[in-house]
C-alpha positions in Angstrom: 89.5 103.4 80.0 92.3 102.4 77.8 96.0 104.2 79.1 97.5 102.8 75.5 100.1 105.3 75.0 99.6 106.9 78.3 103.0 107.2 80.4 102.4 107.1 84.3 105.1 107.2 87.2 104.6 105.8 90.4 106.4 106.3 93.5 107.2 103.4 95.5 106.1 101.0 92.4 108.1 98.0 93.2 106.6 96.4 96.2 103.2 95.9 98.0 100.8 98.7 96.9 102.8 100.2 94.3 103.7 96.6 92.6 100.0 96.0 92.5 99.1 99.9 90.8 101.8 99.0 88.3 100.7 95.7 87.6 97.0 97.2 86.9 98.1 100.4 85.0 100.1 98.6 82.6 97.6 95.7 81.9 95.1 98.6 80.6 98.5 99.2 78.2 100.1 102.3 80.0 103.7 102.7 80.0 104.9 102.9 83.6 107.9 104.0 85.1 108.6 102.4 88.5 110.1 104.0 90.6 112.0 102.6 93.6 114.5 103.6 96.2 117.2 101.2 97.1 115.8 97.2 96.5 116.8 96.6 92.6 115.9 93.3 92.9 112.4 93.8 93.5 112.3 96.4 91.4 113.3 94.3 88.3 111.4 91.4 89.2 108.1 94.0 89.3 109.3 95.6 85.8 109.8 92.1 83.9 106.5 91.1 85.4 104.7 94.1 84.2 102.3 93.6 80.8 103.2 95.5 77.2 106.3 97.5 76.6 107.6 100.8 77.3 107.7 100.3 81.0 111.4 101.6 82.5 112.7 101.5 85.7 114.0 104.9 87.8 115.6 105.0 91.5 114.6 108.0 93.8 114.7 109.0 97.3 111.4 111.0 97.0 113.4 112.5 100.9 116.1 114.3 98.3 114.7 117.4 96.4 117.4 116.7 94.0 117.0 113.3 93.3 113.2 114.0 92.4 114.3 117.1 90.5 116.5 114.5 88.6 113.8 112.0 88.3 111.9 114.2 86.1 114.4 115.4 83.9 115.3 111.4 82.9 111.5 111.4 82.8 111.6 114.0 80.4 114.2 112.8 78.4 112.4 108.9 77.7 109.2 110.1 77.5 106.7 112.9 75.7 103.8 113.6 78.0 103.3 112.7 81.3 99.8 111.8 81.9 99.5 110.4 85.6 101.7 110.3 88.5 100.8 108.5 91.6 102.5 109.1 95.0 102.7 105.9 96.5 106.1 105.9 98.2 105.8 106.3 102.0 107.3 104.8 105.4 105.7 104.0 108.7 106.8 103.2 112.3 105.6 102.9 116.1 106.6 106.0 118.1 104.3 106.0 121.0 104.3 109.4 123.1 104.1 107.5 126.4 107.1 104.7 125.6 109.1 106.2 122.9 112.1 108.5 123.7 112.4 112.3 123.1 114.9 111.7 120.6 113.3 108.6 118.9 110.1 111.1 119.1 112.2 113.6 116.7 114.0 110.8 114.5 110.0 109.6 113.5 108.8 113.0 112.9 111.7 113.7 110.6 112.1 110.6 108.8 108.1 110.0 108.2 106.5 113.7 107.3 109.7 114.0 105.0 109.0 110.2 103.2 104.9 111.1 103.5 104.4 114.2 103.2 107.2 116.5 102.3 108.5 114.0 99.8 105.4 113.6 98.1 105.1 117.4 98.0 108.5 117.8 96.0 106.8 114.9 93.6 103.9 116.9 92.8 105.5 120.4 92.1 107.8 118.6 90.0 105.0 116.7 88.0 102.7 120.1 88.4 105.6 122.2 86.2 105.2 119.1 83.4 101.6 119.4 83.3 101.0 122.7 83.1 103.3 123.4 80.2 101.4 120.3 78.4 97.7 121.3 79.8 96.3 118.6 80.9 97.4 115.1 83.0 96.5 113.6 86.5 98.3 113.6 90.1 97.0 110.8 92.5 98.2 110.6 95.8 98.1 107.5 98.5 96.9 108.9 101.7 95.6 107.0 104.5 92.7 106.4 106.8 94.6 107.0 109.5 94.9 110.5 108.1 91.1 110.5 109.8 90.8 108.3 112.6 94.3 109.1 113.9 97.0 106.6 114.3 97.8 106.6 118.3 100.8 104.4 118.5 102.2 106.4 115.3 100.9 109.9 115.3 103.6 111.2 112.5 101.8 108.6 110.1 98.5 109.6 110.6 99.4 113.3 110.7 101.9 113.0 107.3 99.0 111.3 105.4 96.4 114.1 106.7 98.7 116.7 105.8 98.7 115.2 102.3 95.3 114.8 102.0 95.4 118.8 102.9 97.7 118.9 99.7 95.5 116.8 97.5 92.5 119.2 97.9 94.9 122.4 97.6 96.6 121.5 94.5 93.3 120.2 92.7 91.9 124.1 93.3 95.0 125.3 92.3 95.7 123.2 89.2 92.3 122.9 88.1 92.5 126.1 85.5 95.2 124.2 83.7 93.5 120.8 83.7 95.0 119.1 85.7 93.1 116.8 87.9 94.4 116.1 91.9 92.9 113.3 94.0 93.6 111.4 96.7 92.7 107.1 97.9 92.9 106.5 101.6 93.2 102.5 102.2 92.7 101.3 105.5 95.2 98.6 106.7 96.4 96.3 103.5 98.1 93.0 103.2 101.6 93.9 102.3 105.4 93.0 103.6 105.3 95.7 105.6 102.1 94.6 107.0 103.1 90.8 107.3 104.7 90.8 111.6 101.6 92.4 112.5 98.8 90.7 111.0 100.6 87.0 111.5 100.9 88.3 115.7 99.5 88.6 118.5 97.4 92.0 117.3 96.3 90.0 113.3 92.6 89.2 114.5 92.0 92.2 116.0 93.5 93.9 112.9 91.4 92.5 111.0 88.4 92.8 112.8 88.0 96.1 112.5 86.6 95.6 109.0 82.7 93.5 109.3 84.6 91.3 106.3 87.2 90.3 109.4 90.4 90.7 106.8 92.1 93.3 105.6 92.7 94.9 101.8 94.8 93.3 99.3 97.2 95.5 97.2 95.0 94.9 94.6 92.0 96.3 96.1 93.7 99.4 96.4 95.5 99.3 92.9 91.7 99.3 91.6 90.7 102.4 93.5 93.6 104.4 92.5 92.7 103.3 88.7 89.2 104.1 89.3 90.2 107.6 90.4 92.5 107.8 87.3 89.3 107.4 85.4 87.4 109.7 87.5 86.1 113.1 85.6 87.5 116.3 86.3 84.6 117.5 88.3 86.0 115.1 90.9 88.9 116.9 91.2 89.9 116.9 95.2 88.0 114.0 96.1 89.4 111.2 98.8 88.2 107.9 97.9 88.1 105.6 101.3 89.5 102.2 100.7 88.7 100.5 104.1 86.4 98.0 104.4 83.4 99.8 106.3 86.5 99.8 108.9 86.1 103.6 109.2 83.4 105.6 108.3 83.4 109.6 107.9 80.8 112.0 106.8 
């Protein structure tokens, strides 16, 4: 599918997953806004990497209603349509109910369903109000397998990313009169900087074999599904695409 002339914003498109889902959408010749939240740096080194022209560069705390409101209006102002939008921004964190405080309990809730969930949420209503006016364009959001098998040592990850799967499937029924197409890629654990303490530790091996390929996803691997599903048909509207390996299996 070519995206030539196609404009697509992604969330959390500096670093890791959302580097590697820039990289991909603008080598099929999209125009991609990356958007990032506080590390310029990276965020300039993933922009001058990026192949073609037209790509720009936006800062947003998907966490502050008005920054995303504002996000879409400079959005609005550079480009004409606005064909796909992928929520990729997100944060994650150990909280375990039987070590962590009360209060460090309520800090992780806060801070993760409003980065993973809520966040997200503001990001779609916001690219939802575009789209309908235009009639047609694409929302893809990065969910989790954890959003299925539960996430034990940080139950407000695995509960935001369910939660936005729950949104995924809402707004496709919704949205689906105006075409506009709503889906959803759940990765299982992926090689990123985030990622990095963990898999080079004491729990890495074990990490990795929970997949019968004993390693975990690439960013890459996921930046192909989330094209793939930009390429999907709008029958498929509401569908969750696992990304994990044969780590996890549902049915």
């Amino acid at each position: 599918m070519s995206l030539k002339n196609k404009n697509i914003v992604v969330t959390g498109g500096s670093r890791g997953i959302g580097r590697a889902i820039s990289h991909i959408f603008a080598s099929k010749g999209g125009r991609v806004t990356v958007v990032y939240k506080s590390n310029e740096e990276a965020a300039l080194a993933t922009l001058r990497s990026l192949d073609g022209h037209g790509h720009t560069l936006q800062k947003c705390d998907v966490t502050n209603p008005g920054e995303v409101e504002e996000l879409f209006e400079k959005c609005s102002a550079k480009i004409g349509s606005l064909d796909i939008v992928i929520n990729n921004a997100g944060i994650g964190y150990h909280h375990p109910v039987d070590k962590a405080s009360y209060e460090e309990w309520q800090k992780a809730w806060k801070e993760v369903l409003a980065a993973n969930l809520v966040g997200p949420a503001n990001v779609a209503f916001q690219a939802a109000q575009w789209m309908i006016r235009q009639g047609h364009g694409k929302i893809i959001n990065v969910t989790s397998r954890g959003a299925f098998r539960g996430e034990p040592d940080q139950p407000a990850y695995g509960a935001s990313k369910a939660g936005l799967n729950s949104l995924t499937q809402s707004l496709a029924h919704k949205l689906a009169s105006y075409g506009i197409f709503v889906g959803a890629v759940a990765p299982g654990f992926v090689e990123t900087d985030m990622a990095y303490s963990r898999l080079q530790g004491a729990s890495g091996e074990i990490i990795k074999a929970q997949s019968p390929m004993n390693r975990v996803a690439t960013p890459e691997e996921v930046a192909q599904a989330v094209y793939l599903m930009a390429r999907a048909n709008q029958w498929m509207t509401g569908g969750i695409f696992d990304v994990n390996g044969a780590s996890y299996f549902r049915t």
